[in-house]
C-alpha positions in Angstrom: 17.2 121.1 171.5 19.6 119.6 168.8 18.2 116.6 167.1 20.7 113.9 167.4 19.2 111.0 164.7 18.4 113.6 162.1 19.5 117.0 160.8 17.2 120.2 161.8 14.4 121.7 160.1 16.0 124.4 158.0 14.4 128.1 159.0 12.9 128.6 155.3 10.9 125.6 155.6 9.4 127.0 158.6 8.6 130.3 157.0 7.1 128.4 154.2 4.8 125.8 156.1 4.0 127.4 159.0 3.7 131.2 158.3 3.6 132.0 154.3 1.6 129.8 153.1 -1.3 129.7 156.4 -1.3 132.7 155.7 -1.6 133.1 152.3 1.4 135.3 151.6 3.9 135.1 148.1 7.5 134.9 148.9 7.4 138.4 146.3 4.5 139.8 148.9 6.8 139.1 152.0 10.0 140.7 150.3 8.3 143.5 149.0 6.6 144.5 152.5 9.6 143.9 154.7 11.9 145.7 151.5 14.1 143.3 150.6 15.1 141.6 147.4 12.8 138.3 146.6 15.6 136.1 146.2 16.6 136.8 149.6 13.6 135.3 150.8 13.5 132.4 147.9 17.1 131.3 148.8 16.1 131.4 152.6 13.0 128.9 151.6 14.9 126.8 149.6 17.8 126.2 152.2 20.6 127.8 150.2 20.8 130.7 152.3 20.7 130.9 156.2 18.5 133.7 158.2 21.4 136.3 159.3 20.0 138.9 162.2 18.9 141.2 159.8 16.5 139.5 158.0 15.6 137.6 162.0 14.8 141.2 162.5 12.9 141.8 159.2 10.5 138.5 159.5 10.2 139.0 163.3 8.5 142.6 162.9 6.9 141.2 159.4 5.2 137.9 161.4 5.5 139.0 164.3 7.9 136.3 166.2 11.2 137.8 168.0 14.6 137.8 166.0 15.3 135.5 168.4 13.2 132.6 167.2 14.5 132.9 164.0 18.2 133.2 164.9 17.7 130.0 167.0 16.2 127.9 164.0 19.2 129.3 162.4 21.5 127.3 165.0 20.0 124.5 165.8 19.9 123.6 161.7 23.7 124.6 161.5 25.2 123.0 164.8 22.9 119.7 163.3 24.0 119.8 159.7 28.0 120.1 161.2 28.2 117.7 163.9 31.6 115.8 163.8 31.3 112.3 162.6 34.1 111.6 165.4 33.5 111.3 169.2 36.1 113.3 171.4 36.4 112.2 175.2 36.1 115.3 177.9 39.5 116.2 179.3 39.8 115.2 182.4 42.4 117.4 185.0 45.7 115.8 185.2 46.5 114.5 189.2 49.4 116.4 191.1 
């Protein structure tokens, strides 16, 4: 579900609180096991850089989660961050 007061948690802070750091794991540690550069992983926990499906892939087999939960952080945080600050009416069918 999209948050609609606030923007989204951004995936990296999710890696950081709820999987690196329970358990115990160095951004270096996680890059070097799943064989990726660290600043991949860095940028990703700092919020400069968004989870694309490889790396989903990478940190689902690495903490074991499914791509999927990772591409879906990855969305909700983008389609939240980018909402229009307009409102646009449906369209409604035009009467014959």
């Amino acid at each position: 579900m999209i948050p609609s007061n606030r923007i989204a948690t951004h995936p990296g802070v999710i890696l950081l609180k709820e999987f690196l750091e329970p358990l115990g794991l160095t951004q270096k540690a996680l890059a070097t096991h799943v064989g990726i550069p660290v600043q991949r992983i860095n940028e990703v926990v700092r919020g400069k850089r968004g989870v694309t499906p490889e790396t989903a892939w990478l940190l689902a087999a690495a903490l074991r989660t499914t791509p999927e939960f990772w591409i879906n952080l990855q969305s909700v945080y983008e389609l939240s961050s980018s909402r229009p600050s307009y409102h646009v009416e449906p369209l409604v069918a035009a009467s014959m």
